[in-house]
N, C-alpha and C positions, 0 to 999 in steps of 0.2 A: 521441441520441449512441450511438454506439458502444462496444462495453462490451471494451473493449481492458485489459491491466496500464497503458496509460502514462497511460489516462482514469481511472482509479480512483487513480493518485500522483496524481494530478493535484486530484482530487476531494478527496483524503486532505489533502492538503499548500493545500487551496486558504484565501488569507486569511493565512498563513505563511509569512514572508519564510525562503524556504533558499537555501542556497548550490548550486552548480551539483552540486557533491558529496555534496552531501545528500541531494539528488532523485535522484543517480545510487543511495545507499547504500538510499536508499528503495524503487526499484526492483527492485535487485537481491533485497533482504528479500522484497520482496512475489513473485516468482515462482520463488524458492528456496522459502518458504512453502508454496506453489500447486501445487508438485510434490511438495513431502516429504509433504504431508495430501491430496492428489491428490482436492483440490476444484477446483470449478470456478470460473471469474472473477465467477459472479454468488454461488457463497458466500462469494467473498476480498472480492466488493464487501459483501454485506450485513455480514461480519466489520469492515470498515473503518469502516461508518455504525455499527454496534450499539456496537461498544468502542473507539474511537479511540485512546483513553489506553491500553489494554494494549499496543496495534499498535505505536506508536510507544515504548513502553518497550523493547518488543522487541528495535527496529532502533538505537533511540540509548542503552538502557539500562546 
């Protein structure tokens, strides 16, 4: 798979019924993220696997 922002929501959110809104807020979070800490998609990916729970405090906190 391709290691794209919408495979990592997708990966992040997988198993969790959201709303269409939700994955959009998720989205958005994660490459606002990606460009303020101007990591790349494979540290935004391993950041997504290692702390989920932080990630998602983040974005719905």
């Amino acid at each position: 798979m391709e290691l794209t922002l919408q495979a990592i929501e997708q990966q992040l959110n997988d198993g969790i019924e959201r709303t269409p809104e939700e994955h959009k807020k998720c989205l958005e979070w994660l490459a606002e993220f990606c460009t303020a800490n101007q990591i790349s998609l494979k540290e935004l990916n391993e950041l997504c696997w290692d702390d989920s729970d932080w990630v998602f405090s983040q974005i719905f906190g």
